[in-house]
C-alpha positions in Angstrom: 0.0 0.0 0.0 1.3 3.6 -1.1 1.9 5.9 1.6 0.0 8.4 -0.2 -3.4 6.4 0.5 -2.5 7.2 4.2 -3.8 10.3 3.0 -7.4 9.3 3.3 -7.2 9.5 6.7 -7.6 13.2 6.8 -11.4 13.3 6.1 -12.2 9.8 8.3 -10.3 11.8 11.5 -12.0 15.2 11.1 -15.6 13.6 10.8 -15.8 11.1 13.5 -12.8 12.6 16.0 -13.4 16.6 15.2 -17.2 16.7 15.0 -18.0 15.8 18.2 -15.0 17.8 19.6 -16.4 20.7 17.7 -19.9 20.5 19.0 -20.9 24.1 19.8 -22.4 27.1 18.7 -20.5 29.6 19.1 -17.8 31.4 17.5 -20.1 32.1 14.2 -18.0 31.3 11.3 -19.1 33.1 8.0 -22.6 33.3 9.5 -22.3 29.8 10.6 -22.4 28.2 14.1 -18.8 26.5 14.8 -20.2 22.9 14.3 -22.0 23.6 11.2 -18.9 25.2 9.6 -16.8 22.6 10.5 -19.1 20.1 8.6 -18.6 22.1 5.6 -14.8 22.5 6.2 -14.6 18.9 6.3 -16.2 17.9 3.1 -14.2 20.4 1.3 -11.1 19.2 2.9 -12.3 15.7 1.4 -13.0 16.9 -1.6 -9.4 18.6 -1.7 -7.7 15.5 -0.7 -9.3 13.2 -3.2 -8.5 15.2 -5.3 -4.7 15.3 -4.7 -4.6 11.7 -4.1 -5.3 11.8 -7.5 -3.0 14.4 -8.9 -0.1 12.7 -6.8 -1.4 9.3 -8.0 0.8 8.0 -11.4 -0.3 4.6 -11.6 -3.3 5.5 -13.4 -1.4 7.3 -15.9 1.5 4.7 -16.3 -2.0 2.1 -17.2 -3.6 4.6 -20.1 -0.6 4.8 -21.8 -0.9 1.7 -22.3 
């Protein structure tokens, strides 16, 4: 296993650690209660990582040259 799969972790730790570490109201963030905001930074940071798991990712490119 790559050690860039490690990087899947990220999203797995800040949803079931973070979230009920983070469950409160206030400070609002952008309008948004702290819990609520960290939901949403959460599924971007997923998003994000996915993504560079991806990028970072060459075995899918080595296989279409193919």
């Amino acid at each position: 296993m790559k050690p860039l799969y490690f990087l899947a972790f990220i999203p797995v730790v800040g949803f079931l650690i973070g979230v009920p570490l983070m469950n409160r109201i206030e400070p609002y963030v952008l309008g948004l209660p702290f819990s609520m905001f960290w939901i949403v930074l959460c599924v971007l940071l997923s998003s994000l990582t996915i993504w560079v798991m991806y990028r970072l990712d060459q075995h899918d490119e080595e296989e279409g040259a193919e």
